[in-house]
C-alpha positions in Angstrom: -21.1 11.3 15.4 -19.5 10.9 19.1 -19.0 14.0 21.5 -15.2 14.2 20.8 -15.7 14.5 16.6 -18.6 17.0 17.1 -16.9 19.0 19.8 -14.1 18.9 17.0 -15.9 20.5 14.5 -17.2 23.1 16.6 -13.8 24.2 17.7 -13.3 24.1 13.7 -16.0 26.5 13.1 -15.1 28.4 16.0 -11.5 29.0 14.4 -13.0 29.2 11.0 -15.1 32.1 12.2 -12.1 33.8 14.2 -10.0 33.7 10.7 -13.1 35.2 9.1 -13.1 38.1 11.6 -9.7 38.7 11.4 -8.7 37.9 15.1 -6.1 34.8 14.4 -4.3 35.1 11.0 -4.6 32.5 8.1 -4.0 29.5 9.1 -4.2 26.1 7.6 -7.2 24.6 9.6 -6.7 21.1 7.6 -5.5 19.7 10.9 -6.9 17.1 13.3 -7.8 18.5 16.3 -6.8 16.5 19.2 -10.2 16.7 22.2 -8.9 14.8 25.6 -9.4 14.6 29.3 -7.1 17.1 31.1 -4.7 15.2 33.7 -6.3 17.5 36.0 -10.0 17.1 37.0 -10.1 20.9 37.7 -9.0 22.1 34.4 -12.3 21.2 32.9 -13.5 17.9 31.3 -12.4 18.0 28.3 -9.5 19.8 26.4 -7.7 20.9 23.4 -3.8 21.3 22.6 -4.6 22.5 19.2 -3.7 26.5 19.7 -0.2 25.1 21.0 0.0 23.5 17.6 -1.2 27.0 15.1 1.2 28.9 17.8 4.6 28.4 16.2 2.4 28.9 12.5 0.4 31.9 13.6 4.1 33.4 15.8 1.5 34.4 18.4 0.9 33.4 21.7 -1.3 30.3 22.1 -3.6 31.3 24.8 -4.1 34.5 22.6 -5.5 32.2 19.9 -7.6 30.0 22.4 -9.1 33.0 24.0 -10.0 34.4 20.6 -11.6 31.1 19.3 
């Protein structure tokens, strides 16, 4: 498995867990979930847009959801 699939289903786990807890609402987590290089060397070295994609679902604010996750 390479780093961007298993960082993938960690972040899947992670939201699994954060439904589970009831800190994001149900969601349908049977999405791919994008893992890139920010433009930005200083915004870390690698990145998700994923809670910008379950915002508009969950009508919450994504950095709530990332920040949850």
């Amino acid at each position: 498995m390479n780093l961007n699939k298993s960082i993938g289903a960690l972040i899947r786990q992670a939201l699994v867990d954060a439904q589970n807890a009831g800190m994001i609402p149900d969601l349908d987590l049977d999405v791919e979930i994008p893992i890139e290089r920010p433009l930005q060397p200083e915004h870390g070295d690698l990145a998700t847009s994923l809670p910008l994609k379950l915002a508009r679902t969950a009508r919450t604010n994504p950095m709530l959801i990332a920040e949850r996750v």
